[in-house]
N, C-alpha and C positions, 0 to 999 in steps of 0.2 A: 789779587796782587796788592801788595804791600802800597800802602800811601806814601806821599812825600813826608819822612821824617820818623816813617815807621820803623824802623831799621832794626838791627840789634846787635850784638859786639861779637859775633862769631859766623863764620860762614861753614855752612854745612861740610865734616869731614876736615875742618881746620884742626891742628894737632893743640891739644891740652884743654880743647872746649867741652862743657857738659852735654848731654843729650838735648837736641833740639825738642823745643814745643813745636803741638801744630795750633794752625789758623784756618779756618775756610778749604780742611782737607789739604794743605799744603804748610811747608818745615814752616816756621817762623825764626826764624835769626835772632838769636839773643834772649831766648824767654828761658828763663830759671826757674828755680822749685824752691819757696823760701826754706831755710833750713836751721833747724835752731842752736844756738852758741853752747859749745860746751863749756861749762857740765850743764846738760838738759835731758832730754826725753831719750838722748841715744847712748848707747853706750859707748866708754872709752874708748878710743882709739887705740890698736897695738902699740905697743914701745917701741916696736922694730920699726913705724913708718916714719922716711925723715923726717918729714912736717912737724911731728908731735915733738922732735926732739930739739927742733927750733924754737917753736911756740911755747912751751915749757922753760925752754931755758928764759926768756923774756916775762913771761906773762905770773901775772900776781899771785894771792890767793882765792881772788873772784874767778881764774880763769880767762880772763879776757887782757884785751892788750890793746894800750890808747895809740896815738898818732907817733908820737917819739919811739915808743915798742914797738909799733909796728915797720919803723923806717929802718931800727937796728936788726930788725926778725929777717926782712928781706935785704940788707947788705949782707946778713949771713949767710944767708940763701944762696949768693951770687947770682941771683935773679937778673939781673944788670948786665952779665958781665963784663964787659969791654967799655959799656956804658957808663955815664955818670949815674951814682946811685942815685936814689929815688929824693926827691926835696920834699920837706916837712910838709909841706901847702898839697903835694899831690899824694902824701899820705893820708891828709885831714880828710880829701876824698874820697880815696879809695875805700875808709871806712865809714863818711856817710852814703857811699852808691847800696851799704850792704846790710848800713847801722837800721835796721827794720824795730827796733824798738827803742833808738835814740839815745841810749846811751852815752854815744861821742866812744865805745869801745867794740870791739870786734873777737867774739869767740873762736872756736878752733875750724869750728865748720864753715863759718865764714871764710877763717881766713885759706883754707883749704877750698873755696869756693873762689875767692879772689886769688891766690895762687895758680889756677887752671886755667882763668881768666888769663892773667899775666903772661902767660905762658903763651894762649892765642896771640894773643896782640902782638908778644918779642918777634913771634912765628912771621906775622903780615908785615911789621916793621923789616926785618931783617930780607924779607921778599924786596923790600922796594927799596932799602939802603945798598943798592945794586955797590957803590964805592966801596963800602963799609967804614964810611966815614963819621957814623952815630950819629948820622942827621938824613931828610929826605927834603926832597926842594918840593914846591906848592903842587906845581904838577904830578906828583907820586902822591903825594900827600890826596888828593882830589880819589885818586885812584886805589889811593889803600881807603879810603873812609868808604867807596864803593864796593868794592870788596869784603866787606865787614855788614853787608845788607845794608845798606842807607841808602835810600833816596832821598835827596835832597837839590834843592835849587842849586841854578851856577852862586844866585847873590849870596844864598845861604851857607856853600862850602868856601865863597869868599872871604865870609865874616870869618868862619873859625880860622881860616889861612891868617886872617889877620889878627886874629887872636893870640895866635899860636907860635904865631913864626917870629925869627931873631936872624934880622940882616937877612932875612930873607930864603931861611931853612928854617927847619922845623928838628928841634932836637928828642931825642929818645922820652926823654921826662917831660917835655912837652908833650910829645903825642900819646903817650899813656895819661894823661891827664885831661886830654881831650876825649879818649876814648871811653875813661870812666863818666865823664860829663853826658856825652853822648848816650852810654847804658841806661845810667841814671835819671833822664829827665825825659827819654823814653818810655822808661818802664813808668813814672809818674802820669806821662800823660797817657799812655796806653791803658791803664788802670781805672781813669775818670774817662776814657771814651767807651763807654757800654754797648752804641752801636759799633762799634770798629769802624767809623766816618771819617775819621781825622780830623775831627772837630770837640774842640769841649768849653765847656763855659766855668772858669775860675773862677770863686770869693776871690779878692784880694790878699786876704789872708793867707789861703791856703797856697796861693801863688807865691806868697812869697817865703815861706815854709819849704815849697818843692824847691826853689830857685836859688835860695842865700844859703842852705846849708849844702850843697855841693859846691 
């Protein structure tokens, strides 16, 4: 059984998510397969898939695409739709949840990896925006982050509520930003816990490495 905080950003059979990893003979919610940025080890992608024709039209001659290109890639997208598009700050994010060689940019398989992602999350969001009012009040909110494999404290889903929320809702680009936080500093501390305890012992450093740049 998953620990408190072991969680991970997709629940089994949620639509747009990758193939779950296992754990202890059982799915693990949220484990990914790191994948490398194109141009690398894999070959091009068809012309014919939209993603490529998004990403292309943004991205440089390196192939990759910073924080700004990437906020412009996904309003193109219509990824949002109804929604407020994505704000700079949850861009910055969304490409360190994925930036695995630090960069500060995001290749095509990334962002094809973060798109799928996106896609989960619109899915669970738009489950509990029961009004469709582009927001979900604390109590959905508790409720979707349980849904998405987390366990966590009541104190602990209080803090992010209060992290999160504006008068007292939680908006579309808030919770995907909470969502990538959440992937992100899981998959960090899942990485330094060897025994699967839920426990691990930080440098300072490296703590603040995992913490400051999501």
């Amino acid at each position: 059984m998953a620990y408190p905080g072991f969680g991970g950003y997709g629940a089994p059979g949620m639509p747009g998510m990758p193939p779950q990893g296992m754990h202890m003979g059982m799915p693990m919610p949220g484990h990914y397969h790191p994948m490398g940025a194109f141009p690398g080890n894999m070959a091009a992608p068809p012309i014919s898939d939209p993603m490529w024709g998004y990403f292309t039209a943004i991205a440089g001659q390196d192939g990759e695409i910073d924080a700004e290109e990437l906020q412009t890639c996904l309003t193109q997208t219509g990824i949002s739709g109804t929604y407020t598009p994505f704000s700079l700050e949850t861009c910055r994010i969304m490409i360190a949840m994925l930036d695995r060689d630090m960069t500060g940019k995001m290749g095509f398989n990334e962002f094809k990896e973060l798109f799928a992602a996106l896609n989960g999350w619109k899915q669970n969001f738009i489950m509990f925006d029961q009004d469709k009012s582009g927001t979900v009040e604390p109590h959905e909110m508790f409720k979707a982050i349980t849904s998405l494999g987390y366990t966590l404290s009541p104190h602990a889903l209080n803090c992010i509520i209060t992290r999160y929320s504006k008068n007292g809702r939680i908006f579309f680009d808030d919770y995907v930003a909470c969502c990538v936080k959440l992937r992100a500093l899981t998959e960090n501390f899942r990485r330094r816990d060897a025994l699967q305890q839920g426990t691990v012992t930080f440098q300072y450093d490296d703590f603040i490495m995992c913490t400051m740049t999501i």
